[in-house]
C-alpha positions in Angstrom: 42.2 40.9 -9.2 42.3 37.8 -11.7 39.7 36.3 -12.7 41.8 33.3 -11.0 42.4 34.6 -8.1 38.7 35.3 -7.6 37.4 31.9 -8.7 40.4 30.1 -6.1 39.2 32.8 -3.3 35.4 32.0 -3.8 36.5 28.5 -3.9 38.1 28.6 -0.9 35.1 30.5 0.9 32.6 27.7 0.0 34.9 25.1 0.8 34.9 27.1 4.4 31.0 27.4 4.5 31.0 23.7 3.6 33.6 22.8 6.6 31.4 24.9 9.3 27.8 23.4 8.3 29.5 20.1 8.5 31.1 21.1 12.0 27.9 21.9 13.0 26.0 19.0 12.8 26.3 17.1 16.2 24.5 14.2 15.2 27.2 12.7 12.1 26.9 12.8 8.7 23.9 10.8 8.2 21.2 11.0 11.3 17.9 9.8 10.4 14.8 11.2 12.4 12.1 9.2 13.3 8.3 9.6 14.6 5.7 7.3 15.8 1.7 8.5 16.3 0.6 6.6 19.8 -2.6 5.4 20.5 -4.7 2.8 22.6 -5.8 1.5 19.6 -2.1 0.7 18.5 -1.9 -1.4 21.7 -1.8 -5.3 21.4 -4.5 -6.3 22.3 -6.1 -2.6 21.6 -7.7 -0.5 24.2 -10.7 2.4 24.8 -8.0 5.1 25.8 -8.5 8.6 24.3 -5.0 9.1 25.2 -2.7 10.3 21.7 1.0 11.0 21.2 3.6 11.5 19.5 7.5 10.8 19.1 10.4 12.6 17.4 13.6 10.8 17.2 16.9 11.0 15.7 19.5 8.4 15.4 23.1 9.3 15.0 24.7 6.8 12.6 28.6 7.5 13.8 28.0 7.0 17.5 24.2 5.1 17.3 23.1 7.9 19.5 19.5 8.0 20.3 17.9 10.7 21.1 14.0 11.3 21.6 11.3 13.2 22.8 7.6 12.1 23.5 5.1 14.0 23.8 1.3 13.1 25.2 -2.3 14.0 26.6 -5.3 12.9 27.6 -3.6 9.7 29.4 -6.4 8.2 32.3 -3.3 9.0 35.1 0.4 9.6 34.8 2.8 7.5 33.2 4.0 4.6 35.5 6.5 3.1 32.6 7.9 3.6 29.5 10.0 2.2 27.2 11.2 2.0 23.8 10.0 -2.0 22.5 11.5 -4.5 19.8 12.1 -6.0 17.8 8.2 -6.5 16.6 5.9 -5.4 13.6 3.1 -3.8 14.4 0.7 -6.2 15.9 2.6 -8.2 18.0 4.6 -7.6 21.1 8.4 -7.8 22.3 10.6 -7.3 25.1 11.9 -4.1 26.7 15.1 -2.8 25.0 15.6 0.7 26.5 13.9 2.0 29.1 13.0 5.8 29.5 14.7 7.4 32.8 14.1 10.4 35.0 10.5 12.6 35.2 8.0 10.7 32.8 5.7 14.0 32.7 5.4 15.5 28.7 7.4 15.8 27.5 9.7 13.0 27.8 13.3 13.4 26.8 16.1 11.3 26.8 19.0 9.6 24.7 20.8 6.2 24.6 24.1 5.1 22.8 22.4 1.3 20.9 24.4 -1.3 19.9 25.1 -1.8 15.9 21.9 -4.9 16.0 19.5 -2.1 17.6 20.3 0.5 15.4 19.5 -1.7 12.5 16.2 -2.9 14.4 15.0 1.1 14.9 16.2 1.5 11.2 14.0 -0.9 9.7 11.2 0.2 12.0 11.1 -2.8 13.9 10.6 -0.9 17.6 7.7 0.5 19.2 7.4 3.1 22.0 4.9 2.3 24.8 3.4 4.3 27.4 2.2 2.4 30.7 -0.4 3.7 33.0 -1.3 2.7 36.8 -5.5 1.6 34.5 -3.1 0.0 31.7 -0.5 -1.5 33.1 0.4 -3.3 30.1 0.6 0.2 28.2 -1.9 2.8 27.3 -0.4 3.9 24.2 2.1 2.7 21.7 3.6 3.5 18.5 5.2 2.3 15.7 8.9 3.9 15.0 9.2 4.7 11.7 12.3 6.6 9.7 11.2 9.8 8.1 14.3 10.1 5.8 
């Protein structure tokens, strides 16, 4: 075999690898993840809770899919509410934007197509994620959304 041939042919094989990884990926080209830490103490105005968790998040840019997972313990009773919050800095508060559906037991999954103004809001970590109890009703714990890449 040439030395042509067998540069075109191993051309062609990478250019195959390439095509599947990229078929692979169901969340787009670019999909940023996200996390937030959640804590009474990141409530506004803070509380005692020794309630902690966390969120993983990731963000299709193609589609603005959003799909998460929270994850808690130590909450003082299960979780009446919860909701993704914005836009606000941390420190002060905002309006619901999506709600979280279904079983609210951790883990908590779900996903929710945003518009092209909320995607940019999440981007520039300008929503929070808030856990609301039957002793907080105004949230237990909350967390900052931030992009990880």
């Amino acid at each position: 075999m040439s030395t042509l041939a067998l540069a075109a042919r191993s051309a062609l094989f990478a250019a195959a690898l390439l095509a599947a990884g990229c078929s692979m990926n169901p969340m787009g080209t670019y999909a940023p993840t996200f996390s937030a830490r959640l804590a009474g103490t990141s409530e506004v105005p803070p509380n005692a809770s020794m309630g902690t968790g966390t969120l993983e998040a990731r963000l299709n840019t193609d589609s603005r899919l959003l799909k998460w997972k929270v994850s808690y313990a130590g909450l003082t009773g299960p979780v009446t509410a919860a909701h993704f919050h914005g836009p606000a800095a941390p420190g002060s508060n905002a309006g619901v934007v999506v709600p979280f559906t279904g079983a609210l037991e951790s883990p908590i999954t779900g996903e929710a197509t945003l518009t092209s103004a909320e995607a940019a809001e999440v981007t520039a970590g300008k929503w929070y994620v808030n856990l609301h109890t039957a002793a907080h009703p105004g949230g237990e714990i909350r967390g900052q959304v931030t992009i990880n890449n």
